[in-house]
N, C-alpha and C positions, 0 to 999 in steps of 0.2 A: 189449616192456615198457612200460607206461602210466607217461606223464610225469606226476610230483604237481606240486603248486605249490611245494612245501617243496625239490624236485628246480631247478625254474625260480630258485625265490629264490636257492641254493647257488650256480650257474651265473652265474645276475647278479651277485653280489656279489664271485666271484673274479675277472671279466673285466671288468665293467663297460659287456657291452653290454646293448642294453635286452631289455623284457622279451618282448616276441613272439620277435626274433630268439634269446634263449635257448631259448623254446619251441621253436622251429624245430632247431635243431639237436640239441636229444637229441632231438627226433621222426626225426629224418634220422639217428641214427646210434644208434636204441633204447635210448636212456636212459644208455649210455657216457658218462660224466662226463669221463673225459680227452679222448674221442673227440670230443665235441661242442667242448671247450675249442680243439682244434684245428681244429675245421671252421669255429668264428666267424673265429679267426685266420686262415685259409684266404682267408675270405669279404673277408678285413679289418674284421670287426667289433667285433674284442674286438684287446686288449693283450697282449702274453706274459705269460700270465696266472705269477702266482704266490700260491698259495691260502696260503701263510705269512703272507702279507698280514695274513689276516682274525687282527685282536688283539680276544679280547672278554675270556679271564679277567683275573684282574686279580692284584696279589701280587709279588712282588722276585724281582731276579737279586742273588745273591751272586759277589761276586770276590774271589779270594785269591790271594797270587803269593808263594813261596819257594825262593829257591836253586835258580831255572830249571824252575821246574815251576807253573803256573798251574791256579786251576776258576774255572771257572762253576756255579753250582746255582742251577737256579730253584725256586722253590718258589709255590705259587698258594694264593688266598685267594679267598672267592666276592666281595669289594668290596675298593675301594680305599683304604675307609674303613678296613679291618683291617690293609691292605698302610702304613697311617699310626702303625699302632701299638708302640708301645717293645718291648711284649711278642714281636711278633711279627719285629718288624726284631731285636729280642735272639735269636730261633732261629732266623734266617738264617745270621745272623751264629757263631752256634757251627756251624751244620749242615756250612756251607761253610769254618769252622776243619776238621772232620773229615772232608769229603771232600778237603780239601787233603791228609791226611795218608793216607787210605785208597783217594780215589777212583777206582774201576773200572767201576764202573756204579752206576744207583742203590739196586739190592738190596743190593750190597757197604757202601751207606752206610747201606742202613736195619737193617741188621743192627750197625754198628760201636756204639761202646757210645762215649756222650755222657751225663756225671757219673754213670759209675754205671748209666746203665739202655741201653737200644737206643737208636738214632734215632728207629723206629719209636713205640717206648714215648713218647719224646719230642713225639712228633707228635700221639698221640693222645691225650696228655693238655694241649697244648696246643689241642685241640681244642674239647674239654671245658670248658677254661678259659677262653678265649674266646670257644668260642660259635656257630663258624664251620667248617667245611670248609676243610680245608689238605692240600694234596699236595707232595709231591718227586716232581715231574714229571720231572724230567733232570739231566744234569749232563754237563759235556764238561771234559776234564784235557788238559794240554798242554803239553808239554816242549822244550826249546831251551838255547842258551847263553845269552841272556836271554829273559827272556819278562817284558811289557809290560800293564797291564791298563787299561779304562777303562770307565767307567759314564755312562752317559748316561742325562739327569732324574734324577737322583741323590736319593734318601730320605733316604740320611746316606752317612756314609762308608763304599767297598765295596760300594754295595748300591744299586739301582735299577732301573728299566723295561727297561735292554738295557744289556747287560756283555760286552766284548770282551776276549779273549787275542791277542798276538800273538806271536809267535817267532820270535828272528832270533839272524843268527849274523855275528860281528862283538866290534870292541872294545865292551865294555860300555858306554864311556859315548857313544860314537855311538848304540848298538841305543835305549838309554833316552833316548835327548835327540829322536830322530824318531819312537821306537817308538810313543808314545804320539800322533802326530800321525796315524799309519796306522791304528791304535786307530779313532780319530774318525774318517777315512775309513770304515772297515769300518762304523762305529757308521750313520754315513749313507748308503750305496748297499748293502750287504749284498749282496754278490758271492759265487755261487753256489760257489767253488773257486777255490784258490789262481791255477789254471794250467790249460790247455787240459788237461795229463799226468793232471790230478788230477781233471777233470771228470767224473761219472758216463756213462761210456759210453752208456745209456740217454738220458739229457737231448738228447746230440747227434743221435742217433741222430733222436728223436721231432722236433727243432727242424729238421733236417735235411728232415724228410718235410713239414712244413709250409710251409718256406721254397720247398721245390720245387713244390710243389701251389699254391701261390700265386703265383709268379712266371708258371707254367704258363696259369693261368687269367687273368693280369691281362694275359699276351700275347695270347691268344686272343680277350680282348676289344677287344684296342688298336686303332686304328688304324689302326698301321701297327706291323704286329708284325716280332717279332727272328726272326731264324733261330735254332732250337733248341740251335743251336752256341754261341750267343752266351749264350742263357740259362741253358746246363749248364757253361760254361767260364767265363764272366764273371760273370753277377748273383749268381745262386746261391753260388757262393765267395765273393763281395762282401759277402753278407749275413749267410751263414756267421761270415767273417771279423770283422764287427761286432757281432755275436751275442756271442762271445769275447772282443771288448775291451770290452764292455758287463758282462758278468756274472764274470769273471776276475779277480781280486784284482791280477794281477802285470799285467793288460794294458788295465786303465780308468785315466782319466785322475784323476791324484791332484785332489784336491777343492781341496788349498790352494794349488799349483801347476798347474792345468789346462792348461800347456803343455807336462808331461813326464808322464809313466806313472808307475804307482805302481813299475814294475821298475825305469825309471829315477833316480826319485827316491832308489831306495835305495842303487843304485849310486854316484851320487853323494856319497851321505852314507858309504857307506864299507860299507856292510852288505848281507845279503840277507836276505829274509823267509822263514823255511822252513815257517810255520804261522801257520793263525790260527781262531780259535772267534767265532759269535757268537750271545748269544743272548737273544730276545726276550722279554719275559713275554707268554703265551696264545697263541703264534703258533700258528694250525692251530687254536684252540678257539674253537667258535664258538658264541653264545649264539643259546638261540630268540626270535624276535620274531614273537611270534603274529600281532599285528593284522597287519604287512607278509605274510602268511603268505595271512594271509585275504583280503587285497587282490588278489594273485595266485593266489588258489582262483576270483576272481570274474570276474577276466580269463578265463583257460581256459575257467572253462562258457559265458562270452561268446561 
């Protein structure tokens, strides 16, 4: 498969290594995007990559919270400039009134009827109106004996750049008195799963083959290398092991306490966390950027 430059720019911008050795590794593993993500990692040249990373649209997250049941709805706008506007922060703000009431996914909400007409109907005549491209991209609902919300860069009220649910189970006014502190955690490390239980089998599976492929090859170059015994019994579950308190909700280290876990901290306060949502605007959407494009079409033929 022939590597593009537009292929190489993807590559560097979700790992951050540079740009021959991007080149190099989809040449080394024919154009595999995930494949290559791992062979930098391998190489140690790139970061545990996570391509959610890349924020380019632009536009609010809505949060609503009722009688133990929580949404997020993002919705996008093609600038920030529209994502500033009353008009537009006003059909956030109902949309995510009626996925609180309806939300099952987002077809469920573009179908529900908001004053009278659809969501949809709503959308595209707000489109009309303002002048701009507007999506209901997602939404996530979530249930608990409380459930906790929080917005971070906040537009107005309920509504901004990353909106978190959380749900815990517990006396009420312990779950809200911390809930919202785990919120702002969540808001800042965005942990892949609650809990190793809950982790996509997949993820481990792939972090697994990396951690060993690289352990592999950094012994092989050592000096004075380990016995393989050492490698597959000790480092490897070592690394494993903080792979999981890294990306785990219940097993990183709480952000306002960093001498106890977020599993601990909750214990503490009397509660457990049984859920949490979080969700970014544009995560995963990524805008073109021609000239950088073209800068890397020039390297290659170089």
């Amino acid at each position: 498969m022939a590597v593009t430059a537009q292929m190489v720019k993807e590559l560097r911008d979700s790992t951050g290594a540079g740009m021959m050795d991007a080149k190099r590794a989809l040449t080394e593993t024919n154009g595999d995007m995930e494949a290559a993500v791992d062979w930098l990692r391998t190489k140690g040249l790139a970061k545990a990559a996570k391509k959610a990373d890349r924020v380019a649209a632009e536009g609010l997250v809505g949060v609503a919270v009722d009688n133990g049941r929580g949404v997020a709805v993002e919705i996008n706008s093609e600038t920030d400039f529209v994502a500033k506007n009353e008009d537009f922060q006003a059909l956030v703000r109902e949309v995510t009134k009626v996925a609180l009431e309806v939300g099952e996914s987002v077809e469920v909400v573009k179908a529900a009827h908001l004053n009278g007409k659809t969501v949809e109907t709503v959308l595209t005549e707000a489109i009309a109106r303002i002048g701009e491209n507007m999506t209901l991209r997602r939404l996530h609902v979530l249930d608990g004996d409380t459930v906790v919300s929080y917005v971070h860069n906040a537009a107005t009220d309920g509504m901004g750049k990353i909106g978190v649910l959380v749900a815990l189970k517990g006396p009420a006014d312990k779950a809200q008195a911390i809930g919202k502190q785990f919120a702002m955690h969540i808001a800042a490390t965005s942990p892949l799963s609650l809990s190793e239980a809950t982790l996509d089998p997949a993820i481990l599976e792939r972090e697994l083959a990396v951690q060993t492929a690289k352990a592999l090859e950094e012994n092989a170059t050592s000096a004075k290398p380990k016995p393989e015994q050492v490698i597959h019994n000790n480092i490897i579950p070592g690394r494993m092991k903080k792979f999981l308190a890294e990306n785990t909700l219940l097993g990183q280290q709480f952000v306002i306490n960093p001498d106890v876990t977020v599993e601990q901290a909750a214990k503490d306060a009397g509660v457990e966390i049984t859920g949490f949502a979080r969700l970014a605007v544009g995560e995963g959407i990524e805008k073109k950027e021609e000239d950088f494009a073209a800068e890397v079409a020039k390297t290659l033929a170089g």
